[in-house]
C-alpha positions in Angstrom: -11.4 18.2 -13.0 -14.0 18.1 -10.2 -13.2 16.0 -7.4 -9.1 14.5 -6.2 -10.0 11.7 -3.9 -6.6 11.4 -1.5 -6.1 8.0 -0.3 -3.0 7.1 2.1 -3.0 3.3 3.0 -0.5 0.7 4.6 -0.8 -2.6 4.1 -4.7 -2.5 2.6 -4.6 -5.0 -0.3 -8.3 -6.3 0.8 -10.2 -3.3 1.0 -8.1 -1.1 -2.4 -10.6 -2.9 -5.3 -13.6 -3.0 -3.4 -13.3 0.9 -2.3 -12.1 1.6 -6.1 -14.9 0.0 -7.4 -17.2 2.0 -4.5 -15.4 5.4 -5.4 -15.6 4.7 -9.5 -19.4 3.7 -8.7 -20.1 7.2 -6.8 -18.5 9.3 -9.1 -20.1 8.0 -12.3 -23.8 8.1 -11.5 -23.1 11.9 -10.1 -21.7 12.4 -13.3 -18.0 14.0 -11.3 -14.6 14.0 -13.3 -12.6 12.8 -10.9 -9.3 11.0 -9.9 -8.1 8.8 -7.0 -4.9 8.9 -5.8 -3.6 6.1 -3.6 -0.4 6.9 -1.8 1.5 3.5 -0.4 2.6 4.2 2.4 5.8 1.7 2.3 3.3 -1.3 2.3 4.9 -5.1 2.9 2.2 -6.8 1.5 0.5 -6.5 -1.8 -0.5 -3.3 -2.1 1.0 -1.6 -4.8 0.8 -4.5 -7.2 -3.0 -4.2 -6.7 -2.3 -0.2 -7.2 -1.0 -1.2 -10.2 -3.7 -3.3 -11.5 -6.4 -0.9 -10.7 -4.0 1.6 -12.8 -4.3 -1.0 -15.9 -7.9 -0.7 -16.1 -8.5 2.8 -14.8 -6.5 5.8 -15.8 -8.4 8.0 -13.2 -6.1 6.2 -10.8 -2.8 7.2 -10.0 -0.4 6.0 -7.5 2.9 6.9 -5.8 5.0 4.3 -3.6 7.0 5.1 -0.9 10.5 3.3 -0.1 9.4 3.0 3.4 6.8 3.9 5.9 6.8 7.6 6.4 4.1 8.2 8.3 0.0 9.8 7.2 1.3 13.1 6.8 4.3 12.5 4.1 1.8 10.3 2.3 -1.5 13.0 2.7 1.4 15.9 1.4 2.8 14.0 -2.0 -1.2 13.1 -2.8 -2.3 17.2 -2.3 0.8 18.1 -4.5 0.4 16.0 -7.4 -4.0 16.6 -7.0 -5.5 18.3 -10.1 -9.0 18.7 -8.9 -11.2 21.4 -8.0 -12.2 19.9 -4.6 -9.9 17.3 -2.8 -11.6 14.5 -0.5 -9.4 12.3 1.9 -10.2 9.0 3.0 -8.7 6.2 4.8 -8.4 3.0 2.6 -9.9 0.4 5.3 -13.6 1.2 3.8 -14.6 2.5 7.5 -15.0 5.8 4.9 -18.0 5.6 3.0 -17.5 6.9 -0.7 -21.6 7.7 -0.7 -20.5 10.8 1.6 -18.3 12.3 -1.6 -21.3 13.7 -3.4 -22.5 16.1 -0.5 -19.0 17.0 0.7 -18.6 18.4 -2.8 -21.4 20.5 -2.6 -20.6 21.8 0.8 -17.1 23.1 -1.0 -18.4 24.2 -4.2 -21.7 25.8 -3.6 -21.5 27.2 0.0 -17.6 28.1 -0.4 -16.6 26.5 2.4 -12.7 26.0 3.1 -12.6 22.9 4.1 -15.4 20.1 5.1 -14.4 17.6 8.3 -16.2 14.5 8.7 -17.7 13.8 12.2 -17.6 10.3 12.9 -20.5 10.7 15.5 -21.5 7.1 15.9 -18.2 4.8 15.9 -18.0 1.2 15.8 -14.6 0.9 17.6 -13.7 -0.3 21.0 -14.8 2.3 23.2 -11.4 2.5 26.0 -9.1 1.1 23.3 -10.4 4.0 20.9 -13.7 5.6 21.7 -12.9 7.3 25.0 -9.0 8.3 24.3 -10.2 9.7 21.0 -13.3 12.1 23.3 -10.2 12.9 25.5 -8.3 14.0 22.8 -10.7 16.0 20.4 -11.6 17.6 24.2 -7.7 18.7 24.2 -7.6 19.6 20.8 -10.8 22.1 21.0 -9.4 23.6 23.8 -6.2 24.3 23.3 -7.2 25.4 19.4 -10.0 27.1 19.5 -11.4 25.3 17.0 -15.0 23.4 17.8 -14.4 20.3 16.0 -15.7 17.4 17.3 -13.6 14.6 15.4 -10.3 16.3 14.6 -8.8 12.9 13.6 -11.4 11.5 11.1 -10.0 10.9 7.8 -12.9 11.6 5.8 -12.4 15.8 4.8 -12.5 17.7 1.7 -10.8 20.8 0.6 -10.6 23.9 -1.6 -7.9 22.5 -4.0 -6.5 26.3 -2.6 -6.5 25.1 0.8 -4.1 21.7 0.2 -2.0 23.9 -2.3 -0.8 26.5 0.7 -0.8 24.2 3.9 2.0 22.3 4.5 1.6 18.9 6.5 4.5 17.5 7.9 5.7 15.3 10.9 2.2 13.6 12.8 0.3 17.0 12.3 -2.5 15.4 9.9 -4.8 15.5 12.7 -4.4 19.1 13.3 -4.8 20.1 9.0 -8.2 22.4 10.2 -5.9 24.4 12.7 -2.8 24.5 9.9 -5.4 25.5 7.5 -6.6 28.4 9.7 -3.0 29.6 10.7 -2.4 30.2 7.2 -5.7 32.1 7.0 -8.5 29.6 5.7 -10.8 29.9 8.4 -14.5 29.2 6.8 -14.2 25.4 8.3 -17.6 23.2 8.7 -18.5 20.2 10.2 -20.8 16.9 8.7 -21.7 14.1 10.1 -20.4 10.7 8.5 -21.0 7.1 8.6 -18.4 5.3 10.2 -18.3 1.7 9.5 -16.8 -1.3 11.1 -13.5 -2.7 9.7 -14.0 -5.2 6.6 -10.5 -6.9 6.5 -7.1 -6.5 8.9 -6.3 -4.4 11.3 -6.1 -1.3 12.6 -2.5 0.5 12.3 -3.0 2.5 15.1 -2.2 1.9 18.6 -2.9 4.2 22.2 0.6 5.1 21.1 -1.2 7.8 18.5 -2.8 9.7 21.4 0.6 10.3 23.1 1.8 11.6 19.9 -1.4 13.2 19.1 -1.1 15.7 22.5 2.5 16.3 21.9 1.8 17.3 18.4 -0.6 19.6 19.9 1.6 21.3 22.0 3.9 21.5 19.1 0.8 23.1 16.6 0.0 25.6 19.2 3.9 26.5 20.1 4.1 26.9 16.1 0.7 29.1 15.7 1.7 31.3 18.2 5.8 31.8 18.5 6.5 29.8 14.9 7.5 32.8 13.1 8.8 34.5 15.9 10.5 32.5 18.4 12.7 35.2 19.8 9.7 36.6 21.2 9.0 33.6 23.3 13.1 32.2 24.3 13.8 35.9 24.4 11.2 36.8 27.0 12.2 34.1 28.9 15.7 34.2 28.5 15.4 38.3 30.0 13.0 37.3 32.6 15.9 34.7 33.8 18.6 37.0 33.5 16.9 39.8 35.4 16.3 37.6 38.1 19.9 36.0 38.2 21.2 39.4 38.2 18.9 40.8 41.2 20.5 38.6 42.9 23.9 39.0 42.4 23.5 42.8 42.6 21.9 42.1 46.0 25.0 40.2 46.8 27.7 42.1 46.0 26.0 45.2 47.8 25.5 43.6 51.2 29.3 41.8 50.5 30.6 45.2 49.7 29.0 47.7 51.9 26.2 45.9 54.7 28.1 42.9 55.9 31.7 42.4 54.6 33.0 40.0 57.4 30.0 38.0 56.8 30.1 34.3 54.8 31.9 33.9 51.5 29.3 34.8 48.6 30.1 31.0 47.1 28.4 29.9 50.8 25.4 31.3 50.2 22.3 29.9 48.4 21.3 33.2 46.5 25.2 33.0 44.5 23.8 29.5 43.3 20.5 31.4 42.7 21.9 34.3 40.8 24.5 32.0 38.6 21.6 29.5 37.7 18.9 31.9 36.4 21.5 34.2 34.5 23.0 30.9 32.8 19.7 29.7 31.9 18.4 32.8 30.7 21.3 32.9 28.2 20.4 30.0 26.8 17.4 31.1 26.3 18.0 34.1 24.6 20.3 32.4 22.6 17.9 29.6 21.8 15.8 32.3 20.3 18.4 33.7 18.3 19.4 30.6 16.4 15.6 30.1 16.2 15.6 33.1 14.5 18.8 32.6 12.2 17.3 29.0 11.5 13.8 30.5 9.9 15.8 33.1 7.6 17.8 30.2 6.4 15.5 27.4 6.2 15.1 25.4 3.4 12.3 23.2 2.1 13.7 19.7 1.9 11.6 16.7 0.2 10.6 14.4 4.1 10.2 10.9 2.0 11.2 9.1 -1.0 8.7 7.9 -3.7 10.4 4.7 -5.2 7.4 4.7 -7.9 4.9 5.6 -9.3 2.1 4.5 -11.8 1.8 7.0 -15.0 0.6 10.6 -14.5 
């Protein structure tokens, strides 16, 4: 099979026929095997019984229903593990994703053997302080911080190596951050296009300034992971020694001038460096021992399913 097109959606019965009937039109007159996947993200309108019909008249579509809203990145990880094709395009299901960009994101995968292929949304047709200028802000943070030069980390609109979606894991909010996960896990030939962006047909949007609070966080959390993920005593460990050390300076100093420079001097509980010393060394244990159960937790850690599918149309 050619192409896997990945589409998460909540609350999108408008837009799913007309983008079907878009995607069904693209991939027949290039002549692609394809199949679309439409992941319901715990819709409350009529969503998955238009799934459903698409299903009945197409078997290239597939579908999988959530039992409640678990967020893009539990709906993005069920679509890449049941995807079959060779490449795998994502797209948003509000049509602000043009299907006409599939062809050439295929051939940036297949025949310059690219990892993955982000779309740049460089002209946007959304409110520019709502969304506009928080999103610059945050691609700004996110280049910096990941060394990445991406200019539109968040556009939906990628495609992958079918290897690429197979060996990542996205979990929590981190679909924005798939390019870095990709290249932590050692897929680093990553490419830019240009996209169309188009304004919003029918609703509206999902997202609020909410998602850029959560997007930086996430970011610290994606760069804390890159670095200290598989080793986290080397980070609460450091720390926690650099504290102790301290803490016990101190109390060494202390107990010297107590003992042999100024015995008839102020009780060692008067003076500030005892509250110093006992502070530091407590918070350096913790520390240290934060690092340690970091450590016990990754040898013991097991992979747990993050959502629940309630259904799902035939494979």
């Amino acid at each position: 099979m050619n192409i896997s097109v990945v589409i998460p959606l909540l609350n999108e019965q408008d837009s799913l026929e007309e983008l079907h009937d878009w995607i069904v039109s693209v991939m027949q007159s290039n002549h692609f095997s394809y199949e679309i996947l439409f992941i319901d993200d715990g819709s409350s309108d009529n969503s998955w019984e238009v799934i459903q019909k698409l299903r009945s008249k197409n078997t290239a579509v597939l579908g999988l229903k959530f039992s409640k809203n678990f967020g893009k990145s539990q709906a993005l990880h069920a679509g890449f593990a049941k995807a079959k094709g060779e490449v795998v395009i994502t797209m948003d299901a509000d049509l602000q994703d043009s299907p006409d960009e599939i062809p050439e994101l295929f051939q940036l995968i297949k025949d310059h053997d690219h990892d993955i292929v982000c779309g740049w949304k460089k002209k946007r047709y959304d409110s520019f302080f709502a969304k506009n200028l928080p999103s610059k802000l945050f691609n700004w943070a996110a280049r910096k911080i990941s060394g990445l030069s991406l200019h539109d980390f968040n556009c939906g609109l990628k495609a992958y190596r079918k290897d690429v979606v197979k060996t990542i894991d996205v979990y929590g909010e981190m679909h924005r951050y798939i390019p870095v996960l990709a290249v932590n896990a050692g897929f680093t030939n990553i490419v830019e296009k240009v996209v169309i962006h188009q304004a919003r047909k029918y609703g509206k949007t999902k997202f609020g300034m909410e998602r850029f609070i959560n997007g930086f966080l996430d970011l610290i959390t994606i760069w804390f992971i890159s670095k200290f993920g598989r080793r986290p005593m080397h980070f609460f460990g450091l720390l926690g020694v650099i504290m102790f050390i301290i803490g016990l300076g101190f109390a060494t100093y202390l107990g010297i001038d107590k003992l042999f420079l100024n015995p008839s001097g102020r009780l060692i509980a008067n003076r500030p460096e005892f509250f110093i010393a006992l502070t530091t060394m407590v918070i350096g244990t913790q520390f240290f021992v934060a690092g340690f159960l970091g450590e016990i937790v990754l040898q013991s850690r097991q992979n747990k399913e993050r959502y629940l599918v309630s259904e799902a149309t035939d494979a």
